[in-house]
PDB file of N, H, CA, C and O in Angstrom:
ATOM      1  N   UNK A   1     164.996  17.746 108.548  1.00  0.00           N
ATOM      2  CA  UNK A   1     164.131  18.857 108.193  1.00  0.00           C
ATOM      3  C   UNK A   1     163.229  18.416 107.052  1.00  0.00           C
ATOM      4  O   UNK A   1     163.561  17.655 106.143  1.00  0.00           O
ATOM      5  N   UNK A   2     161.747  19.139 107.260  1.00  0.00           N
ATOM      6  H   UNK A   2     161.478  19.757 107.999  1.00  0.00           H
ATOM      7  CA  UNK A   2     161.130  18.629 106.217  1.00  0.00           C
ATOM      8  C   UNK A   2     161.273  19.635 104.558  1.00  0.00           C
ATOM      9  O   UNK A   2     160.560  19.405 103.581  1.00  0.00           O
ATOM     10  N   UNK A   3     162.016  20.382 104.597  1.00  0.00           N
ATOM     11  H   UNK A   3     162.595  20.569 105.390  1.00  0.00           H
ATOM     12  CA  UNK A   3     161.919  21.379 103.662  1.00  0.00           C
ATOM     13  C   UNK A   3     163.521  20.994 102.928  1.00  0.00           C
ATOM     14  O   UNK A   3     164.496  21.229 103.643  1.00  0.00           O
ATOM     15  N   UNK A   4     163.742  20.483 101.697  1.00  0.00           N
ATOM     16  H   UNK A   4     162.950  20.292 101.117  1.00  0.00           H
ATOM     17  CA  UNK A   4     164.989  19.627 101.100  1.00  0.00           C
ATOM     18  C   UNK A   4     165.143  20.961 100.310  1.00  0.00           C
ATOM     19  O   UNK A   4     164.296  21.351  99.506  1.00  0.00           O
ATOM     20  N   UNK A   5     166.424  21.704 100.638  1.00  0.00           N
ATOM     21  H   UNK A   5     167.112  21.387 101.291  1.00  0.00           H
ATOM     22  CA  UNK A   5     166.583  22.727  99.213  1.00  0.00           C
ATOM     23  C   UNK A   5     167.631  22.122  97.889  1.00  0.00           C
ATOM     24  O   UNK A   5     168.621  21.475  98.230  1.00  0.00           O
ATOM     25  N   UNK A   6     167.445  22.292  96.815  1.00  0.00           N
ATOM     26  H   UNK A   6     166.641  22.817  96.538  1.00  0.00           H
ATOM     27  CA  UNK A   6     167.964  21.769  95.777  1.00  0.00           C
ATOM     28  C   UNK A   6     168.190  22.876  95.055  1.00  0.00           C
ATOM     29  O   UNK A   6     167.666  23.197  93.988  1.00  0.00           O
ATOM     30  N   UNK A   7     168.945  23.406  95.648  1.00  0.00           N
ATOM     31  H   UNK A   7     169.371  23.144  96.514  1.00  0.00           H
ATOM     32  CA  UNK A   7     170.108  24.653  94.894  1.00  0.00           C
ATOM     33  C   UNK A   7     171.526  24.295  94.191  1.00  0.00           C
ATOM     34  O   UNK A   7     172.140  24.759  93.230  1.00  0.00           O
ATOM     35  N   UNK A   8     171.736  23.336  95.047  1.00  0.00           N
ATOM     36  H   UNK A   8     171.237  22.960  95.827  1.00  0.00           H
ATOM     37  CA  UNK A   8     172.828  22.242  93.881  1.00  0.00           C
ATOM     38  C   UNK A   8     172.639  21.773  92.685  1.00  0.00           C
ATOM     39  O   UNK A   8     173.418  21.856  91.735  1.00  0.00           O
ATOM     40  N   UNK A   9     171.347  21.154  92.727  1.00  0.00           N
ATOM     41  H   UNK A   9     170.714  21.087  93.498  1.00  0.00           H
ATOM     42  CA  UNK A   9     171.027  20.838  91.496  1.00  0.00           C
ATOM     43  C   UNK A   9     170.490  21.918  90.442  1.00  0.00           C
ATOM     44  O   UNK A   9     170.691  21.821  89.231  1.00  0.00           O
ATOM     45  N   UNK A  10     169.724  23.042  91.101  1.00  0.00           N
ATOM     46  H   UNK A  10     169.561  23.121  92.084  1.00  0.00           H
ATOM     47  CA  UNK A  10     169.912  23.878  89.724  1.00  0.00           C
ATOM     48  C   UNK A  10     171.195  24.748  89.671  1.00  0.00           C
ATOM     49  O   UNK A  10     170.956  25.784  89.051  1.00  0.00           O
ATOM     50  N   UNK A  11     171.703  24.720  89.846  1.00  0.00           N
ATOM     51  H   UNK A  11     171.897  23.879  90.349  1.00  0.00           H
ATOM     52  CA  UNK A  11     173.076  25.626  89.995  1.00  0.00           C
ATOM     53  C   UNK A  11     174.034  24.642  88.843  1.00  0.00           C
ATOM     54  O   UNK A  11     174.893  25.153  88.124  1.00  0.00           O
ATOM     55  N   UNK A  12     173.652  22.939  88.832  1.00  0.00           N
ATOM     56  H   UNK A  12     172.954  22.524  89.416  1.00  0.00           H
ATOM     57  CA  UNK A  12     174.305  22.075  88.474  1.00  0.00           C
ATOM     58  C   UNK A  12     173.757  22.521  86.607  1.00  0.00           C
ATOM     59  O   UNK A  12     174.507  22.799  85.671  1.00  0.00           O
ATOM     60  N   UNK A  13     172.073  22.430  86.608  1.00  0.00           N
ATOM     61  H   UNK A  13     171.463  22.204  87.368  1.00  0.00           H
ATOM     62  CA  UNK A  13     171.484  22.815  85.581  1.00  0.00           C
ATOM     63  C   UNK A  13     171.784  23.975  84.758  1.00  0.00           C
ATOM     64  O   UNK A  13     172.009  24.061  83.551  1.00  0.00           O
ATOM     65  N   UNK A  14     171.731  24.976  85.815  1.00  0.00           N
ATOM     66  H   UNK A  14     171.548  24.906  86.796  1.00  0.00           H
ATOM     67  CA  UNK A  14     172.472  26.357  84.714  1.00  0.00           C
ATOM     68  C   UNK A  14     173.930  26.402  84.986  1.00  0.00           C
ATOM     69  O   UNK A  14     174.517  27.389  85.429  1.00  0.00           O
ATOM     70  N   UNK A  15     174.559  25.079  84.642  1.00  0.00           N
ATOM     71  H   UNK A  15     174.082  24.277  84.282  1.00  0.00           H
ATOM     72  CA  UNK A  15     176.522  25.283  84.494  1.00  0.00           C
ATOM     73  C   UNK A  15     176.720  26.669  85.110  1.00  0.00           C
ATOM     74  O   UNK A  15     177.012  27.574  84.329  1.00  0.00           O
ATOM     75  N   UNK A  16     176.570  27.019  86.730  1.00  0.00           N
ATOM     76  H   UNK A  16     176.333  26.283  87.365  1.00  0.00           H
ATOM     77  CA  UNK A  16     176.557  28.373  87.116  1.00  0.00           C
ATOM     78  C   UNK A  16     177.404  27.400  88.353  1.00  0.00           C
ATOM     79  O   UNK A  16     177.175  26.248  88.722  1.00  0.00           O
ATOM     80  N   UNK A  17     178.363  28.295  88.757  1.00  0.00           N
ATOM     81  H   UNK A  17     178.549  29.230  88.457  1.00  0.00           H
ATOM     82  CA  UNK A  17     179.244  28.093  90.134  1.00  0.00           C
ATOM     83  C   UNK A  17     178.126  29.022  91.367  1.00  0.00           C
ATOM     84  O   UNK A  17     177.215  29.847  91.307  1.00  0.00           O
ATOM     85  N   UNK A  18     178.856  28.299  92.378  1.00  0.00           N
ATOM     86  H   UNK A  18     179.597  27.629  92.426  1.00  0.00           H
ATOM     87  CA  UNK A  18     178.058  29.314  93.637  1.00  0.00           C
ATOM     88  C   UNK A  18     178.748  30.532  93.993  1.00  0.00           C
ATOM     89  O   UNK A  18     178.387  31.120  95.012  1.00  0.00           O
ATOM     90  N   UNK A  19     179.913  31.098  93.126  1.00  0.00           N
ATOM     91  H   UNK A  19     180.206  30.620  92.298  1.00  0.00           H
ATOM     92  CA  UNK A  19     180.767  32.452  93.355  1.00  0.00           C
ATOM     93  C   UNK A  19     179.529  33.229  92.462  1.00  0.00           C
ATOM     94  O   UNK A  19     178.719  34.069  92.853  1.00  0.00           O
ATOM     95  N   UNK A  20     179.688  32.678  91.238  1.00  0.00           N
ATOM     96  H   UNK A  20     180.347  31.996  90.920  1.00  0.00           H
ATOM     97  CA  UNK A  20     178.743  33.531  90.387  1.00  0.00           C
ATOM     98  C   UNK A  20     177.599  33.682  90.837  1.00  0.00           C
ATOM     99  O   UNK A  20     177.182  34.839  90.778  1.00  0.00           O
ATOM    100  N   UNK A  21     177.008  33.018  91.220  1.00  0.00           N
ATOM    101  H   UNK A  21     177.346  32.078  91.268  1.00  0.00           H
ATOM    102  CA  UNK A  21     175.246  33.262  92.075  1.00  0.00           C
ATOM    103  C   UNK A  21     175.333  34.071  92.463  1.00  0.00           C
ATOM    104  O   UNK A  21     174.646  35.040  92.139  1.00  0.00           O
ATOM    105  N   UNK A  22     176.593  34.095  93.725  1.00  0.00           N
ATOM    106  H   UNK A  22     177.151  33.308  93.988  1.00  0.00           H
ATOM    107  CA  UNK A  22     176.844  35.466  94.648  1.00  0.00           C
ATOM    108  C   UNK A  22     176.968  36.458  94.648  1.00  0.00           C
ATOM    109  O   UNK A  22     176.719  37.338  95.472  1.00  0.00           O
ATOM    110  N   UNK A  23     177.619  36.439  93.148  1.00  0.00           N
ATOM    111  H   UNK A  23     177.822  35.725  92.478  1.00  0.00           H
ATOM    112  CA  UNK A  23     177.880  37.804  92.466  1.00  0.00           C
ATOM    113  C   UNK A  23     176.402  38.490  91.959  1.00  0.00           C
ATOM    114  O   UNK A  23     176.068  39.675  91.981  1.00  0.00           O
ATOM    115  N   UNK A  24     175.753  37.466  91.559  1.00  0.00           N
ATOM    116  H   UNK A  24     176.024  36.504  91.540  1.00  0.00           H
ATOM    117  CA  UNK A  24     174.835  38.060  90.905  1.00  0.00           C
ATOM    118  C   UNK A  24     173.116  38.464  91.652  1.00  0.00           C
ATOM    119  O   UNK A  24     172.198  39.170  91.234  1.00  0.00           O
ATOM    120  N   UNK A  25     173.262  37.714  92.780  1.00  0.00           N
ATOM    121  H   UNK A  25     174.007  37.141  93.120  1.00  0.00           H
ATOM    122  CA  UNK A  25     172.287  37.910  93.653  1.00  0.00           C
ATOM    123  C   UNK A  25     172.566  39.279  94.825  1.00  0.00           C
ATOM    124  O   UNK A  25     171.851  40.148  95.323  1.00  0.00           O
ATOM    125  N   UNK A  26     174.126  38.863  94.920  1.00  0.00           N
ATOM    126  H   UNK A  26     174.707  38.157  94.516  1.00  0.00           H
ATOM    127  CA  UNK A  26     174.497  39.960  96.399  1.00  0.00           C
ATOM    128  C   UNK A  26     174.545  39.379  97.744  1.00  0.00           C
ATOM    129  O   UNK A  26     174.538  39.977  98.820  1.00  0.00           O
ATOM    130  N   UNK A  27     174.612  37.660  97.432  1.00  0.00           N
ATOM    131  H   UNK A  27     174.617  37.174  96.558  1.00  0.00           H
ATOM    132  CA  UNK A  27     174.534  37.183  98.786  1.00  0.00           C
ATOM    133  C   UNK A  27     176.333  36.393  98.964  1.00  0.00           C
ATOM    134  O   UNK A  27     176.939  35.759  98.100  1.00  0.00           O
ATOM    135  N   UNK A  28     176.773  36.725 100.326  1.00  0.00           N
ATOM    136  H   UNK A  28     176.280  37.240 101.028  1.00  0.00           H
ATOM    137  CA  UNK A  28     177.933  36.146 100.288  1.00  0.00           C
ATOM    138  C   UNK A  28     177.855  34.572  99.815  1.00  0.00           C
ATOM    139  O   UNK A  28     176.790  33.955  99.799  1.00  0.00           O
ATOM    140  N   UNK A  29     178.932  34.084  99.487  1.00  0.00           N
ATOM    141  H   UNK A  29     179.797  34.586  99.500  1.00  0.00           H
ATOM    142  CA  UNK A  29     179.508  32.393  99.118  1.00  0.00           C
ATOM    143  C   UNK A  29     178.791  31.647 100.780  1.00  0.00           C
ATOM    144  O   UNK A  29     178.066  30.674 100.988  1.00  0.00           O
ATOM    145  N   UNK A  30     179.298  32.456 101.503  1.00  0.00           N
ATOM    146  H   UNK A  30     179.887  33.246 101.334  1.00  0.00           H
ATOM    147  CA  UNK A  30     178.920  31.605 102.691  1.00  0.00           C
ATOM    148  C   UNK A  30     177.845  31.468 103.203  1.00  0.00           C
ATOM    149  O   UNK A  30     177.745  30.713 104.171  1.00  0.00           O
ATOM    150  N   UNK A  31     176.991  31.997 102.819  1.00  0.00           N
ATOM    151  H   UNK A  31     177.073  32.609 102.033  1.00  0.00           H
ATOM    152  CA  UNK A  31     175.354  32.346 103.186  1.00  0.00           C
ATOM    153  C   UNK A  31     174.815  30.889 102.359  1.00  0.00           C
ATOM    154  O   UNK A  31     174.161  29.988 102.884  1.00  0.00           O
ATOM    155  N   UNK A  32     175.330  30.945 100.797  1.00  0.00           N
ATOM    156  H   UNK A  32     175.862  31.677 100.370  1.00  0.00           H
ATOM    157  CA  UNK A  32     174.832  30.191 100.179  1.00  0.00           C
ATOM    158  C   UNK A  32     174.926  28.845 100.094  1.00  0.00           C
ATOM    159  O   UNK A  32     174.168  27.966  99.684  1.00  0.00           O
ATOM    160  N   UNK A  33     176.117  28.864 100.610  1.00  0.00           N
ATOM    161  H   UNK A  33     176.733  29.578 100.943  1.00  0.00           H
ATOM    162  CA  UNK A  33     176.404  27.770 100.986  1.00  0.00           C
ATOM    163  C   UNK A  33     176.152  26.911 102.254  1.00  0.00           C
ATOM    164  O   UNK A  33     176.417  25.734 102.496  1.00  0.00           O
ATOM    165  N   UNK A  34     175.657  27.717 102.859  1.00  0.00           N
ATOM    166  H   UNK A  34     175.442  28.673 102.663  1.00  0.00           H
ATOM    167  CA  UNK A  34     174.681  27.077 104.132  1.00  0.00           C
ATOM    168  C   UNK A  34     173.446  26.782 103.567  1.00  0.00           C
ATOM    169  O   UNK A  34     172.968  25.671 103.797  1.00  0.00           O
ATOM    170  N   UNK A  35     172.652  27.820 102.652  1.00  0.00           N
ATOM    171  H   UNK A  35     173.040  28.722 102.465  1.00  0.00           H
ATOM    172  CA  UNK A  35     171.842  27.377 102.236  1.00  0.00           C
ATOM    173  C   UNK A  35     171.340  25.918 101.314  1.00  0.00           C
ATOM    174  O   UNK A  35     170.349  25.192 101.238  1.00  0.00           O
ATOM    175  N   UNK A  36     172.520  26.013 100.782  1.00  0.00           N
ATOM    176  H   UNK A  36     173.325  26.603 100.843  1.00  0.00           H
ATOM    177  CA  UNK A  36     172.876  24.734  99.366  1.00  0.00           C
ATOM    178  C   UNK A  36     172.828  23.872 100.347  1.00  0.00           C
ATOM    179  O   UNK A  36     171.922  23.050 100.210  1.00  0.00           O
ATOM    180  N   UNK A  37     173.608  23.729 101.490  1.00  0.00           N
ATOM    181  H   UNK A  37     174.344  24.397 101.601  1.00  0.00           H
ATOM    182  CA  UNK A  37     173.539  22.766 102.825  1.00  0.00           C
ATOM    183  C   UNK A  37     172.586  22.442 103.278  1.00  0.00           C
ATOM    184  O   UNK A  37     172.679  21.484 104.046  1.00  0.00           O
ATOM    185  N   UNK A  38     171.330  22.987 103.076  1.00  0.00           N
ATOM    186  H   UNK A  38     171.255  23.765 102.453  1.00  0.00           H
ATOM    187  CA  UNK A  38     170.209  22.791 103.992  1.00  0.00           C
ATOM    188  C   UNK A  38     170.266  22.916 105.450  1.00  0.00           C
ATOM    189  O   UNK A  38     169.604  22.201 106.202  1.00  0.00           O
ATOM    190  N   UNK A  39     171.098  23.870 105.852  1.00  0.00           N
ATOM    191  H   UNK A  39     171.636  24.450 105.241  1.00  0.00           H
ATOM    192  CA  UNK A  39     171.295  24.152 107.408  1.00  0.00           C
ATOM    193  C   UNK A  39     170.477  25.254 107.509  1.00  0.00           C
ATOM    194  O   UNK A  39     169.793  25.326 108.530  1.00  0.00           O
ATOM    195  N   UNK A  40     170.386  26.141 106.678  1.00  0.00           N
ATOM    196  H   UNK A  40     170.942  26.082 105.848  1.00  0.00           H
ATOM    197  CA  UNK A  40     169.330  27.141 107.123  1.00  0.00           C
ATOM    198  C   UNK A  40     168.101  27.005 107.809  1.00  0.00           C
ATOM    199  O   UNK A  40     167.516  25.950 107.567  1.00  0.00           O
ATOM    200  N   UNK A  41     167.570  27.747 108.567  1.00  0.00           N
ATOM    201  H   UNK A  41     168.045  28.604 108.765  1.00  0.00           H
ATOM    202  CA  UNK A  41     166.647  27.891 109.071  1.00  0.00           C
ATOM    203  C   UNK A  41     165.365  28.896 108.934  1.00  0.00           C
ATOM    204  O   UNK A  41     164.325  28.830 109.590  1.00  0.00           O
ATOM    205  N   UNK A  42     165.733  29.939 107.815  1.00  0.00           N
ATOM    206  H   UNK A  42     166.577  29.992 107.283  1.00  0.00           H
ATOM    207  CA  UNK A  42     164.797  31.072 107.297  1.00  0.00           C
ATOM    208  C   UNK A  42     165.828  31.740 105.997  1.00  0.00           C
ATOM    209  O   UNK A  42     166.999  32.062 105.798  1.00  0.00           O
ATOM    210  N   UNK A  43     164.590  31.691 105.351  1.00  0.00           N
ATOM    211  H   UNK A  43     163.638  31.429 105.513  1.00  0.00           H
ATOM    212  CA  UNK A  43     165.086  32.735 103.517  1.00  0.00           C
ATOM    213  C   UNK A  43     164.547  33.428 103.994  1.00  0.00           C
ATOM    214  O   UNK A  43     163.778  33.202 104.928  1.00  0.00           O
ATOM    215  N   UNK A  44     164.854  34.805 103.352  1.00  0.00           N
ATOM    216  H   UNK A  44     165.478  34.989 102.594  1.00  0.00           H
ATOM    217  CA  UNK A  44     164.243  36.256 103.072  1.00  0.00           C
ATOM    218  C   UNK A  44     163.344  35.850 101.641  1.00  0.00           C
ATOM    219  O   UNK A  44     163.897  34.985 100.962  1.00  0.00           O
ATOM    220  N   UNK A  45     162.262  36.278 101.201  1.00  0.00           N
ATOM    221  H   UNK A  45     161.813  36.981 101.752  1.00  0.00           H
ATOM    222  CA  UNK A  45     161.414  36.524  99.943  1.00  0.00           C
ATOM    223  C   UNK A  45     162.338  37.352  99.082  1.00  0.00           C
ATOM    224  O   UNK A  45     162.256  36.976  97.913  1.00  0.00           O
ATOM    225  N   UNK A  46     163.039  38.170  99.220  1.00  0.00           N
ATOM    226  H   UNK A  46     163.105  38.475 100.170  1.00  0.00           H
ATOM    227  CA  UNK A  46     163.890  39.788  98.295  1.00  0.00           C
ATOM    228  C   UNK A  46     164.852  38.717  98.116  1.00  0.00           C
ATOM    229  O   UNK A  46     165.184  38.689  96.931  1.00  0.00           O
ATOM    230  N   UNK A  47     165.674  37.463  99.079  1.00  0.00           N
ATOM    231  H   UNK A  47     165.404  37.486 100.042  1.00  0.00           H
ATOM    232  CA  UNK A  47     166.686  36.387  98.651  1.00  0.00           C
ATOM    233  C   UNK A  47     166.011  35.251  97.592  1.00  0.00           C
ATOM    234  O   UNK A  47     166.412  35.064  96.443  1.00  0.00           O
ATOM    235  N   UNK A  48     165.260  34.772  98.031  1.00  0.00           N
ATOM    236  H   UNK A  48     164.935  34.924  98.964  1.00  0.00           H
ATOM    237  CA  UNK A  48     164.313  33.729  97.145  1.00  0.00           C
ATOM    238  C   UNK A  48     164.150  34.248  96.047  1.00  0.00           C
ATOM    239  O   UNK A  48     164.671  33.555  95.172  1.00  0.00           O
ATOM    240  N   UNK A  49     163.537  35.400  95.557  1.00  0.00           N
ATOM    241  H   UNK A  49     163.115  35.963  96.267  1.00  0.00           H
ATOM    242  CA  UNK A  49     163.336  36.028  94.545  1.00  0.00           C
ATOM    243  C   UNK A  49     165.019  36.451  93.525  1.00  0.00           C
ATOM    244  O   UNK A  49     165.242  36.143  92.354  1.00  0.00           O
ATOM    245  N   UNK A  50     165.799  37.098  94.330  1.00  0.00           N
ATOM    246  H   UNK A  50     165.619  37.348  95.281  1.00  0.00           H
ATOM    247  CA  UNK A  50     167.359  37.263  93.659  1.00  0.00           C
ATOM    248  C   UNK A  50     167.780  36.069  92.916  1.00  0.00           C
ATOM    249  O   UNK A  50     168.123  36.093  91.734  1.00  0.00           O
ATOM    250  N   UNK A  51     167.727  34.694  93.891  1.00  0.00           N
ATOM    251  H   UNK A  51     167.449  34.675  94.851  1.00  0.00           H
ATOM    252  CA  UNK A  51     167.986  33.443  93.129  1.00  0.00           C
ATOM    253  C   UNK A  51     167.419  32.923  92.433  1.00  0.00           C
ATOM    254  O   UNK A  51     167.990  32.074  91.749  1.00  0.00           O
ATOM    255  N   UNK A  52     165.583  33.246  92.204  1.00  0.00           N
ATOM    256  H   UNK A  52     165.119  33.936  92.760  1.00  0.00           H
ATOM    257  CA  UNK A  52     165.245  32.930  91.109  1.00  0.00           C
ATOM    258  C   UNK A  52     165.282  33.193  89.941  1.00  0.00           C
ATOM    259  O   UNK A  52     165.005  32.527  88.944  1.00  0.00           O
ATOM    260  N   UNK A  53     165.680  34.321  90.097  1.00  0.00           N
ATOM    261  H   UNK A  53     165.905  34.862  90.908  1.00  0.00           H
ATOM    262  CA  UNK A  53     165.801  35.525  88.929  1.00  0.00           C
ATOM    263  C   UNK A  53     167.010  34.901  88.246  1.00  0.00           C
ATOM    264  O   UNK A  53     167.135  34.529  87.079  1.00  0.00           O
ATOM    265  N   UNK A  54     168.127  34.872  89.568  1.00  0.00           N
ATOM    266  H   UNK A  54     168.026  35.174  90.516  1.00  0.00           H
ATOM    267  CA  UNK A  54     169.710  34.830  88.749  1.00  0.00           C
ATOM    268  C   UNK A  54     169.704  33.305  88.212  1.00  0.00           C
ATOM    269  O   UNK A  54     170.681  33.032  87.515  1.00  0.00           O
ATOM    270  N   UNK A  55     168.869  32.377  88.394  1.00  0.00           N
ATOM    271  H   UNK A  55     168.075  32.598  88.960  1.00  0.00           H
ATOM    272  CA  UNK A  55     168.696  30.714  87.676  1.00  0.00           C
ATOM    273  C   UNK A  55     167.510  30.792  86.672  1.00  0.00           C
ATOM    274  O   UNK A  55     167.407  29.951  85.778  1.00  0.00           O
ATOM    275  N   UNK A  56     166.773  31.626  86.795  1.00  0.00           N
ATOM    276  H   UNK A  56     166.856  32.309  87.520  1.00  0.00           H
ATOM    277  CA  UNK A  56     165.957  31.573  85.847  1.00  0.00           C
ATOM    278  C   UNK A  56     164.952  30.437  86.253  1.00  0.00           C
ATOM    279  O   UNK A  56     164.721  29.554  85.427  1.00  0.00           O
ATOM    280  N   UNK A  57     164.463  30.417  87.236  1.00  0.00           N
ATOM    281  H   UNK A  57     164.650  31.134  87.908  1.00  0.00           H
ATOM    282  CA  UNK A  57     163.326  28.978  87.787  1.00  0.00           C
ATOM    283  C   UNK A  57     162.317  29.586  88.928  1.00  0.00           C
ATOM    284  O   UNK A  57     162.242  30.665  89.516  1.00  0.00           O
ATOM    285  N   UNK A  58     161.819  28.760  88.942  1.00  0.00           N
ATOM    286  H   UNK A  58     161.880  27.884  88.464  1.00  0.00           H
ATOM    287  CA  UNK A  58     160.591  29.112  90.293  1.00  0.00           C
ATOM    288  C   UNK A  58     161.245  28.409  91.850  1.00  0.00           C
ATOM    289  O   UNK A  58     162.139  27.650  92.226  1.00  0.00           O
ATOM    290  N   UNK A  59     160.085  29.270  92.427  1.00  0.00           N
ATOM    291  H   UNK A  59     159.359  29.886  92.122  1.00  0.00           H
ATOM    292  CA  UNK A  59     161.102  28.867  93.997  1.00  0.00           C
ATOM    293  C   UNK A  59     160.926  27.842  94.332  1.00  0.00           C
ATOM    294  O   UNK A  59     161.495  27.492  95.366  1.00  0.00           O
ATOM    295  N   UNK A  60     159.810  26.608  93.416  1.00  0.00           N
ATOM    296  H   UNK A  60     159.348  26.893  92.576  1.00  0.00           H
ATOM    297  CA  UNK A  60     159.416  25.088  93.862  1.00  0.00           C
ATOM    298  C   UNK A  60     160.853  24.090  93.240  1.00  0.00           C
ATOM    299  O   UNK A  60     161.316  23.052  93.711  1.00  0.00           O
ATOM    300  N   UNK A  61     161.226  24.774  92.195  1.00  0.00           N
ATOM    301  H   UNK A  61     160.850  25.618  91.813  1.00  0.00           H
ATOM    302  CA  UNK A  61     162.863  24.162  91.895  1.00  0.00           C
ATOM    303  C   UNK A  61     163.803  24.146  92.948  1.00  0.00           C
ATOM    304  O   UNK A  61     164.765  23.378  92.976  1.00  0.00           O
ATOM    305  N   UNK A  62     163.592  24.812  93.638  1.00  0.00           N
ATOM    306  H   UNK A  62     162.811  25.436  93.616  1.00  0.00           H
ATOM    307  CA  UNK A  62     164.995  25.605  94.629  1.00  0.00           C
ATOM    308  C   UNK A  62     164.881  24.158  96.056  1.00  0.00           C
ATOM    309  O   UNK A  62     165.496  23.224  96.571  1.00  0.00           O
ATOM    310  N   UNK A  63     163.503  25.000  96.080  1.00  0.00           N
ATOM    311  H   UNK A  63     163.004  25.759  95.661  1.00  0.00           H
ATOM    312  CA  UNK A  63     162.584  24.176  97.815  1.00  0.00           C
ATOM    313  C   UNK A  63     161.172  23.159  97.366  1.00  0.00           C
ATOM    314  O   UNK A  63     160.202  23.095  96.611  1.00  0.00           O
ATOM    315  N   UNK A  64     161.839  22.519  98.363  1.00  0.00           N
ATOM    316  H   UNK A  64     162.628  22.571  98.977  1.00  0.00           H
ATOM    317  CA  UNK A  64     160.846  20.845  98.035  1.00  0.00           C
ATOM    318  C   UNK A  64     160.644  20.647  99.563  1.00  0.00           C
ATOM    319  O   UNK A  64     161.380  20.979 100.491  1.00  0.00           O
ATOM    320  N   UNK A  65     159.343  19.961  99.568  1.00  0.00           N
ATOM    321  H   UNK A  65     158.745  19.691  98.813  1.00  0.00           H
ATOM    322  CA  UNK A  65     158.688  19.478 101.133  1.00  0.00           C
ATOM    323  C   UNK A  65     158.930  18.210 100.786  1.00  0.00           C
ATOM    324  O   UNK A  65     158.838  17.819  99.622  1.00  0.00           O
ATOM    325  N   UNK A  66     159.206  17.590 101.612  1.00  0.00           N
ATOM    326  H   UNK A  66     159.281  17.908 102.557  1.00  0.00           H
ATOM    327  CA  UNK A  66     159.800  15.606 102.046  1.00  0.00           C
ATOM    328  C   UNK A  66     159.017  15.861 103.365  1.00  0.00           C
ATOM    329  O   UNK A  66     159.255  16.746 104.186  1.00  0.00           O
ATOM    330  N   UNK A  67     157.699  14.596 103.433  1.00  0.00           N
ATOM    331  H   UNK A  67     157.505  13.876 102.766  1.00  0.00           H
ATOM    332  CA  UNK A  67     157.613  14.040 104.655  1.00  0.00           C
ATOM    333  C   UNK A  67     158.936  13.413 106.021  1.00  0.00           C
ATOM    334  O   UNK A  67     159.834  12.674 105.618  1.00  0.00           O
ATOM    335  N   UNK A  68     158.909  13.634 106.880  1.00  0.00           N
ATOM    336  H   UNK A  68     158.179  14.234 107.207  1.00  0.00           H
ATOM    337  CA  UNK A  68     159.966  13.385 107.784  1.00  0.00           C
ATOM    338  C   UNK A  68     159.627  11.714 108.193  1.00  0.00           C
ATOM    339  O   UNK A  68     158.531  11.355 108.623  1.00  0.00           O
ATOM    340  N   UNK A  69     160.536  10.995 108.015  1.00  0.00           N
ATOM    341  H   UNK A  69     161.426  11.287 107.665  1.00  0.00           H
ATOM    342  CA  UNK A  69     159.935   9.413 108.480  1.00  0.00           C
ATOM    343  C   UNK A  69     159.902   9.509 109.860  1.00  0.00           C
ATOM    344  O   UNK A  69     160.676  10.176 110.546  1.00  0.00           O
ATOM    345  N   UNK A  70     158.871   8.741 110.296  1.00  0.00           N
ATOM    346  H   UNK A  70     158.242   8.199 109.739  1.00  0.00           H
ATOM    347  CA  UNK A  70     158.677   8.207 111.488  1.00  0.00           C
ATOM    348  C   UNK A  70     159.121   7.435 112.498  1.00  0.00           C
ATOM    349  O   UNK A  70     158.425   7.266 113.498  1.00  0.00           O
TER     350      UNK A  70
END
């Protein structure tokens, strides 16, 4: 996929677990953790926005574009 999410790494940045995110966004552990996975296939904006809020960052921290090699 060309879209790399790096929710690990800020999650790593604000010493925050992915229970607490959950708690604080409203999204189950398991949601997020697909997400942290990069298996997802679509965010909600009202989700993007919850997690930015609850890390305190912009959504270009979260999600990064990587060319796909050839």
């Amino acid at each position: 996929m060309a879209i790399v999410v790096n929710l690990d790494v800020m999650l790593a940045k604000r010493k925050m677990m992915l229970k607490e995110l959950s708690e604080k966004v409203g999204v189950s552990t398991v949601n997020l953790s697909i997400l942290k996975q990069g298996k997802v296939k679509a965010i909600r904006f009202s989700t993007l926005d919850a997690i930015c809020l609850a890390l305190d960052c912009q959504p270009g921290d979260i999600l990064e574009y990587a060319e796909k090699e050839r």
